[in-house]
N, C-alpha and C positions, 0 to 999 in steps of 0.2 A: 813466673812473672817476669823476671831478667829477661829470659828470650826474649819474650813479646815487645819488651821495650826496648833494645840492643835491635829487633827485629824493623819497630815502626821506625828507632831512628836513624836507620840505614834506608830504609823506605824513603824519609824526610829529606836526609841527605838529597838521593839522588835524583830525586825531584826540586830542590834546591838547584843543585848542580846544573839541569836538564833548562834551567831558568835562566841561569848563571850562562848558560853554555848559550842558548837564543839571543842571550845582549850582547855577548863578544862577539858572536855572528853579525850582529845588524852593527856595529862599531866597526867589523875589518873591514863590511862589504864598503862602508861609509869612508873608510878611507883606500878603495880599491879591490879590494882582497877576493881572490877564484874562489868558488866551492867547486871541488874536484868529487865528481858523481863518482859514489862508491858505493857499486851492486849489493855490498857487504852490511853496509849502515842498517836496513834492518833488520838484519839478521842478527847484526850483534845487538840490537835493542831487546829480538824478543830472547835471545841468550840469556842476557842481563834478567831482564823480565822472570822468565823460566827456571832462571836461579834461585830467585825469590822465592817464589812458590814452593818451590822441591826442597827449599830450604827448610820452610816454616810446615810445609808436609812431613820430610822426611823428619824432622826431628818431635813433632806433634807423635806422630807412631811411634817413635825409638822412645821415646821418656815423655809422652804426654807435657815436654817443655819442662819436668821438673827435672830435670837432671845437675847433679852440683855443676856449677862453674868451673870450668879448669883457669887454673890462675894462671899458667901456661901461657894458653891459647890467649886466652882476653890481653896480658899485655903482648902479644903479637900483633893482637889487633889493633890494640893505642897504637904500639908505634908505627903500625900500617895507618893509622889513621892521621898522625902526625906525619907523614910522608905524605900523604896523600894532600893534603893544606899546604906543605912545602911546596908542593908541586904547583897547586894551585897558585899560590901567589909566587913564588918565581916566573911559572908562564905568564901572569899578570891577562892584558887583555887578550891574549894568544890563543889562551886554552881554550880549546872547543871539545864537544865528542864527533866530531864531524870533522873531515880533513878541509879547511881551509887556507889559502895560500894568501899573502898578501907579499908581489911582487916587488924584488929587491928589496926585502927586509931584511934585517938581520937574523940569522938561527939564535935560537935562544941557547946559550952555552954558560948559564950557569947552574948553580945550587946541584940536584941530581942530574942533568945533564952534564957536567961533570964526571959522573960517576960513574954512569952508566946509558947505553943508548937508550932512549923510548923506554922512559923510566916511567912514564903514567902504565901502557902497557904493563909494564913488571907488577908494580903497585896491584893492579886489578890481576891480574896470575895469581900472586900471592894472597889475596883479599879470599878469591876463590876457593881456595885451599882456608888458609888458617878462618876467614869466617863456618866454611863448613865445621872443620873441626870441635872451635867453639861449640857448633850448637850440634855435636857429634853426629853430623848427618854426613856420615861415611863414604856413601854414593855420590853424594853431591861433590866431593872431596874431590875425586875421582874425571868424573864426569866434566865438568865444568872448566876445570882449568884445561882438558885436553880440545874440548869445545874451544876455546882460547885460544889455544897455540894456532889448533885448524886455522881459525876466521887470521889470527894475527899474520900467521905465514901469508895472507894474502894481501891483508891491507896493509902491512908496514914498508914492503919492496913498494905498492901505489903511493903511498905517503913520500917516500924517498925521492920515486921518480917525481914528483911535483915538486916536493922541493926544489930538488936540480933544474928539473926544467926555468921553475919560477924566481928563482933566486942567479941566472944564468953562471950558473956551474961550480957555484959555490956549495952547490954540494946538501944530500940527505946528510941523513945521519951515519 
């Protein structure tokens, strides 16, 4: 029963998020801001999507979802999950899942920007992974985060070159 609920409120999430993410769209466009078309965008949604599913599949076969909890795993999750709201509100109205640019703004350079570059990306890398593991769906482990890197190697050099372009040379990440 864990799973199924760790399950919808990751579902909840990011359909929250996906909600979250259409008003910061109509706020940048509202104050200027490019959406830079990215061939990729739905590809990563039905990634995203696909995840879900093979998650709540593979792990339904592996243990019919009764599998103990690894205590592990689950606080990797918290603190992926707590990174993940950091991230959130540090971008503040910035954060989209869609690359949008709002000309001569400032790059966001703090909290894990800080740390590390294109730390939402990392976050969701790792999410891929350690959610798999939690609900030991092995494959998924595997699978998804390499799906990631693919799609990512493509979009974060586009994301970059819009920065630079939109921000006049002040530079991606």
């Amino acid at each position: 029963m864990i799973y199924l609920g760790i399950w919808f409120y990751l579902i909840l999430q990011r359909l929250l998020e996906l909600r979250h993410a259409k008003s910061n769209e109509k706020y940048q466009k509202a104050q200027g801001a490019i959406e830079i078309q990215d061939p990729y965008y739905k590809l990563i949604v039905w990634v995203h999507t696909l995840f879900f599913l093979a998650l709540l599949i593979e792990a339904y076969n592996h243990h019919q979802l009764q599998a103990t909890l690894s205590v592990i795993w689950f606080i990797c999750f918290i603190l992926l999950q707590l990174l993940r709201f950091w991230l959130l509100q540090t971008m503040g109205r910035f954060w989209n899942t869609k690359v949008i640019v709002l000309p001569g703004a400032k790059l966001v350079n703090k909290g894990l920007f800080c740390v590390v570059k294109h730390p939402n990306y990392w976050i969701v890398f790792f999410e891929f992974i350690v959610i798999s593991l939690l609900f030991h769906a092995y494959w998924s482990a595997i699978i998804f985060p390499i799906l990631h890197i693919g799609l990512m190697s493509k979009r974060i050099p586009m994301e970059n070159r819009a920065l630079e372009k939109y921000n006049e040379g002040r530079g991606g990440w």
